[in-house]
C-alpha positions in Angstrom: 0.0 0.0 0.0 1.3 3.4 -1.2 0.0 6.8 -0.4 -0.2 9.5 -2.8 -1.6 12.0 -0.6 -5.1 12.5 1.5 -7.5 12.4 -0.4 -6.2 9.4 -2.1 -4.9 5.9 -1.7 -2.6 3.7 -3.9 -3.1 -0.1 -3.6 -1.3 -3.0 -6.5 -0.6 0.5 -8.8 -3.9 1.4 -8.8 -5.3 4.8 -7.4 -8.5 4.9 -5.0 -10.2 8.1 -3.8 -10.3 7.5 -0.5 -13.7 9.9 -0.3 -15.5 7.1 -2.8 -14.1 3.7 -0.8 -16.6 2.0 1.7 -17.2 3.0 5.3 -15.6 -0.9 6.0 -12.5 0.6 3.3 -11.8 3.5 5.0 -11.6 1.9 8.4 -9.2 -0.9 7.3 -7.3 2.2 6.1 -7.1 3.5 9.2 -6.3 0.2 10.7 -3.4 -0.4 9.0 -2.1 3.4 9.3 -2.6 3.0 13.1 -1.1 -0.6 12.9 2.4 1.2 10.8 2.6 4.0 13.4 2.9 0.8 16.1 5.5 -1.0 13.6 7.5 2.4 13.7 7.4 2.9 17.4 8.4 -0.6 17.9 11.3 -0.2 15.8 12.1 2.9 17.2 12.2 1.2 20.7 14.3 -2.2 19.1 16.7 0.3 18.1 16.9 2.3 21.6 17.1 -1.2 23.4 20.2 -2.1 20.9 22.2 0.5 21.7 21.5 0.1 25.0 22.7 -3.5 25.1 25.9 -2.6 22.7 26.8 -0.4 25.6 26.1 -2.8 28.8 28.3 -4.9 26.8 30.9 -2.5 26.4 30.4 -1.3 30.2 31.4 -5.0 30.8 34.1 -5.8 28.5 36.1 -2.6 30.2 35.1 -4.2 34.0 36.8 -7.5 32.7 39.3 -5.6 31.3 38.8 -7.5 27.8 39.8 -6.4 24.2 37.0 -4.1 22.1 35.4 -6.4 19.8 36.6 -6.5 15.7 
């Protein structure tokens, strides 16, 4: 699913006005744009939690006084 802009909607290269789709239509729209905002806060928080860990795990290779990773 591609968006051109509001008013319409770009699905398998074809164009939908969004204003013409089915009250069912326009809420699986909405779904899945809610359901994307979720898959790019969860990424957003995958990423936070990575660096986080690549820095624990620096934090202990200094305490064991062990060589940086290649």
């Amino acid at each position: 699913m591609a968006e051109t802009n509001e008013q319409t909607i770009k699905i398998n290269d074809k164009e939908y006005d969004i204003e013409s789709l089915s009250d069912e239509a326009k809420t699986q729209i909405l779904n899945m744009r809610i359901a994307d905002q979720e898959v790019t806060a969860l990424q957003q928080k995958l990423a936070i939690a990575q660096t986080a860990r690549n820095a624990y795990s620096r934090a202990l290779r200094i305490e064991l006084d062990l060589p940086e990773d290649e």
